[in-house]
N, C-alpha and C positions, 0 to 999 in steps of 0.2 A: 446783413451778416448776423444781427441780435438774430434776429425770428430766427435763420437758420440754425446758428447754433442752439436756441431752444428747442426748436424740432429732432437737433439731433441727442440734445442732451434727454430729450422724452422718447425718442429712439432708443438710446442706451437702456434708458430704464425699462422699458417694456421689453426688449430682448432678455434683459437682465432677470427679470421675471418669468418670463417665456423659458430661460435657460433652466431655471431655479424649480419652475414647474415639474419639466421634465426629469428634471433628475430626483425629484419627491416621486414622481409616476416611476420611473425606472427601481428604487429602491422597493417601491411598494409591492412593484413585479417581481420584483425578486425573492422578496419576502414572501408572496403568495405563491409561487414555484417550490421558494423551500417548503411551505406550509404541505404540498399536496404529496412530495415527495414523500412525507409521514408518513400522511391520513390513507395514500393511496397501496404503501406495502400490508396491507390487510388479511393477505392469504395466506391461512396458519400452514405452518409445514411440521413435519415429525420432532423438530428439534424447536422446546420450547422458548421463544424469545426472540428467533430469525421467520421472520415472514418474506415471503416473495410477494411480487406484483402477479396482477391479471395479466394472461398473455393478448399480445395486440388483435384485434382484426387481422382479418386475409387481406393482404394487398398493403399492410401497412409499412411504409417507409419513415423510418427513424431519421434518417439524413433531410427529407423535407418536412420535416413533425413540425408545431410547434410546440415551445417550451411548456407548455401545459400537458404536453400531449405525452413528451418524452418522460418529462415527472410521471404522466398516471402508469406509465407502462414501465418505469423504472431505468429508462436510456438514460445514461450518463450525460451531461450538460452538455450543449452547442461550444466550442470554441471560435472565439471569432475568426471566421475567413480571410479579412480584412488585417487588422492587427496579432492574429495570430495562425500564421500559414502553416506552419510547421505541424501544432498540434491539428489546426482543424483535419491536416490530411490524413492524420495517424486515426484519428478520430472518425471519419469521414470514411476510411475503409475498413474499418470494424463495424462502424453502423452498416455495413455494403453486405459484408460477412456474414452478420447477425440473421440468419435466414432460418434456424429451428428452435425454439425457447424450449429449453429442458424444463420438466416437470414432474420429474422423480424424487425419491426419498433422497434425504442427506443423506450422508454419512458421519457419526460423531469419529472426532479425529481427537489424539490428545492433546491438552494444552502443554503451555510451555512453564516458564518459571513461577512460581506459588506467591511471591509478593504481589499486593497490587496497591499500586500509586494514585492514592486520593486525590480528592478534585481537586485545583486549585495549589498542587507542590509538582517539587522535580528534584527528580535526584542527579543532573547531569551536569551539574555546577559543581559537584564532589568529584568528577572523575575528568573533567578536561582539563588541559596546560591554559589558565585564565592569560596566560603573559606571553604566548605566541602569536605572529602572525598566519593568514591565511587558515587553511581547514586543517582544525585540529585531529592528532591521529590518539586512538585506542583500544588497545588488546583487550577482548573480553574470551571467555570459554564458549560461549553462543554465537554470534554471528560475525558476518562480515555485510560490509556493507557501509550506503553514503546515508546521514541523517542533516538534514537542514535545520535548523533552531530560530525561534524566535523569542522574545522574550513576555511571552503571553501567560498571565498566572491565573486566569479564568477565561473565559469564551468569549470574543469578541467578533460581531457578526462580518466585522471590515478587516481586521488584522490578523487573526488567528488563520492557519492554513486547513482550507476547507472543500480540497481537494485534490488529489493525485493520483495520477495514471501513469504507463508503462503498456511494453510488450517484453513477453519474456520467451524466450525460445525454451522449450520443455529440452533436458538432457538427455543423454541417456547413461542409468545408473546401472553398475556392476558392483558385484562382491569385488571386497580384496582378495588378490588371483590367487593366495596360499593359503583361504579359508574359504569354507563351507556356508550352507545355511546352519548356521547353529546361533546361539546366545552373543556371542563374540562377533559376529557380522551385523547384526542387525541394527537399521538405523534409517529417520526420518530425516529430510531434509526440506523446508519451506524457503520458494522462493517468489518476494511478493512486493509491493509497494503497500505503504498504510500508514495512519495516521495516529500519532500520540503515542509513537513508542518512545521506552527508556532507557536509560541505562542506570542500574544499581549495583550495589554489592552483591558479590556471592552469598547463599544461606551461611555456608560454614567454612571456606578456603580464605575469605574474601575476595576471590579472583571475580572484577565486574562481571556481570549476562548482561545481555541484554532482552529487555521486554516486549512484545510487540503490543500495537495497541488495536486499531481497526484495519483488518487488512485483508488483501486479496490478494491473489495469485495462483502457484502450483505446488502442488505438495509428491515429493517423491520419496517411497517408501522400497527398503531392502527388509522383509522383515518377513519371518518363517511362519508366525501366527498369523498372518493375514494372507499369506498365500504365496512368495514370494518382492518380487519388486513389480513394483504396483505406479500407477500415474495419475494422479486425481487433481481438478482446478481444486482451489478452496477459499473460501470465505469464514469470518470470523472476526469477535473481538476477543483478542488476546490474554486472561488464560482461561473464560467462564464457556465461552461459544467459541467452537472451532466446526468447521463441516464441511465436507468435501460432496458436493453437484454430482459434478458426473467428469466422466474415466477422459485422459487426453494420452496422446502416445509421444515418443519418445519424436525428437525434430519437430513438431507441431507450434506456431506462436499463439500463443494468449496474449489476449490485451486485457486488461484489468484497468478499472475505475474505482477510485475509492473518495466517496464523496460524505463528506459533516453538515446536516442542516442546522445545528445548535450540539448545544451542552448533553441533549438526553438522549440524540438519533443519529442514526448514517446510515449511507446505502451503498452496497457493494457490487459491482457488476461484473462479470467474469466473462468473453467470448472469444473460442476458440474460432480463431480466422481459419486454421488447417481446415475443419470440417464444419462450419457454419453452427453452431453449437454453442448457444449463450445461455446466461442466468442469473438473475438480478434479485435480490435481497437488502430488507432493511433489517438494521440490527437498533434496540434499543436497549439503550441501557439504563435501568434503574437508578442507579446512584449519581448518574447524568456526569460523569466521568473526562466527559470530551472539552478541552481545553482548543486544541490546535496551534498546539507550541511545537509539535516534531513532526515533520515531513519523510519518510527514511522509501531508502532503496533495498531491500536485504537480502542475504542467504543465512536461513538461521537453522536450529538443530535443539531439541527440547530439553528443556534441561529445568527441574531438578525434583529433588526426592524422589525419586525413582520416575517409572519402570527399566532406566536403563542402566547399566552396568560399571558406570564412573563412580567416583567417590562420592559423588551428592547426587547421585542418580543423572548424571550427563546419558544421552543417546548416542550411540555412535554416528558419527558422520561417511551418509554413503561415499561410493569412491563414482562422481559424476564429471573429472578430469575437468572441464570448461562448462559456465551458463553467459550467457548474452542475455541484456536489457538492450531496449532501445525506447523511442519514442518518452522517455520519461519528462513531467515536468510536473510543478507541485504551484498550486494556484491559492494565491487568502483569497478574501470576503471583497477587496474590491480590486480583484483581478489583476493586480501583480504577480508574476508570474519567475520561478525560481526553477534550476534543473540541475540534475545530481552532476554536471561538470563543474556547479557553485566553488569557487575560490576563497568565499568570506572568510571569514573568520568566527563567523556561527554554522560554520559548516565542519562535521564530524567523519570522521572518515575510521570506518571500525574493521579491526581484522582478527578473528574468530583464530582464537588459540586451542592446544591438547587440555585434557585435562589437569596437567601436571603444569599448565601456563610455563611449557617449554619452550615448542617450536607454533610457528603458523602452523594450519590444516587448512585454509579459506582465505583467500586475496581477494581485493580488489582494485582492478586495473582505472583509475580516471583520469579525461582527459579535460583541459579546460578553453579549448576553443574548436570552432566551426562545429557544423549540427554533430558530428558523432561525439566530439569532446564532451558538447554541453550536455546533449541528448542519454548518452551509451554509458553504460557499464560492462568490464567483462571480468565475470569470475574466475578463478584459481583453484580447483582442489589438489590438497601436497601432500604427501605422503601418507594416502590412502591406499595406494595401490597393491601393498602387499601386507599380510600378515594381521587381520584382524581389525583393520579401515583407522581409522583417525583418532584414534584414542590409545594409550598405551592399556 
């Protein structure tokens, strides 16, 4: 019985080690995936700062890649099969989708709010109820929308949130039915998931915006200078680079990835499952910005100092009656896993006010059990529909 128990107590130890190995090998794998994800978005594009990836070989399948492989070509991370079914299939059929890599000019798009929130602060401890339970609720003039919180005050490779994804059904946008194209209708509307957005003061009402930070999704424009109403995926960090890929139509879903290697980089991937039509970008940012303290779901609308026709330059919000998310969930550094039906109590739940921070313009619907609860979002636009769209 001694020998045995030594044997096994030298058993112990050697698994113990064996285990301990592995998971040094597994982090260093990881670390050398985020590494490539960098070094690999290399191909300048028209808009300086945002580079894309080489596109794949013929014949190449993203769904059986490995993780090296999807990094060089800019494919959004594997989710595990295994412990996580839900995302891998969301996942799993946008890789299926992913069948033409666009490789045309951006398009610069405007940004949104003119503050920008330095590394290492936050301004969203100013503006929630610290003394309620469950997800906090707040009116801002910019968006609607769920943001997830953690309490990260610089970049942590395990704890910070350092990745989220979505599908968003594209709307379809209308003038308000008693105006025209004129100065009075026109209005951009971004609906995206992204990482390290804000919440701050207004420039001069004090009515909260909110800020977005790295983000992807769809951008829907009612606007007489550009041509009408217009449908573009977009990519961007939030207010210096903004850019829209290429054109999606009205009913079509996008899936969007938005992924953080560190403090100074992230990659955004945008693929239209309607028409097999994807596009994958790294954005870096100089002043290395990236914390991964907010996870957010959004509908937002550009706001301020101009070009638009509010009192601090708000946009009008198009009149797009309902948008659908689904497939959402917001992943940290070591794979815990969080989704816009969160109940916590670091969980924010934002509904996009008029100008005059009267009435709502922008809802949002969450639920908080089974896959659509956790998973789903559905938007509300309110009293758009007549008379000059969502702003007095």
């Amino acid at each position: 019985m001694q020998i045995q128990g030594k044997f096994g107590k030298l058993a112990l130890a050697v698994m113990g080690i064996l285990l301990f190995s592995l998971s040094t090998l597994a982090v260093d794998e990881s670390d050398a995936v985020r590494a490539i994800y960098i070094s690999a978005a290399n191909v300048p594009t028209n808009i300086p700062g945002i580079y894309t990836y080489a596109a794949p070989p013929k014949g190449f399948s993203p769904v059986t890649a490995t993780d090296v492989e999807l990094a060089t070509y800019g494919f959004p991370p594997r989710p595990d099969k295994q412990a996580e079914p839900d995302e891998y299939a969301a996942w799993e059929r946008a890789m299926k989708t992913a069948k033409i890599r666009w490789t045309g000019e951006l398009k610069p798009l405007p940004g949104g709010g003119q503050r920008k929130i330095p590394a290492g602060s936050s301004l969203l401890a100013e503006v929630v109820q610290p003394d309620t339970t469950g997800p906090k609720q707040q009116n801002n003039v910019t968006a609607s929308g769920v943001i997830l919180t953690n309490s990260q005050k610089t970049w942590n490779s395990k704890t910070s949130f350092d990745l989220i994804y979505t599908v968003v059904t594209v709307p379809t946008v209308e003038w308000a039915f008693n105006s025209t194209c004129n100065d009075e209708s026109n209005g951009w509307e971004y609906s995206f998931a992204g990482i390290d957005g804000s919440i701050s003061p207004g420039p001069a009402d004090g009515y909260p915006l909110f800020e977005p930070g790295l983000v992807g999704g769809v951008v829907e424009y009612a606007d007489c200078q550009v041509g009408g109403i217009l449908y573009d995926s977009f990519v961007g960090y939030w207010p210096v680079l903004n850019a829209a890929p290429f054109s999606v139509n009205p009913g079509d879903v996008l899936y969007t990835a938005v992924s953080v290697q560190g403090p100074c980089n992230g990659t955004v991937f945008v693929s239209d499952e309607t028409t097999s039509v994807s596009a994958s970008y790294g954005i870096g940012v100089g002043a290395c910005n990236f914390i991964g303290q907010n996870a957010e779901w959004t509908v937002t609308r550009n706001c301020c100092s101009g070009p638009g026709p509010g009192p601090d330059g708000e946009w009008y919000l198009p009149n797009t009656t309902h948008i659908s998310f689904d497939s959402g969930a917001a992943q940290r550094g070591n794979g815990a896993l969080s989704y816009p039906g969160s109940q916590a109590s670091t969980t924010m739940i934002l509904t996009m006010m008029d100008d005059s921070d009267s009435q709502a313009t922008e809802t949002v619907s969450q639920g908080s059990g089974g896959y659509q609860g956790l998973h789903s979002l559905f938007f509300t636009t309110t009293g758009c529909a007549v008379d000059g769209g969502c702003t007095p």
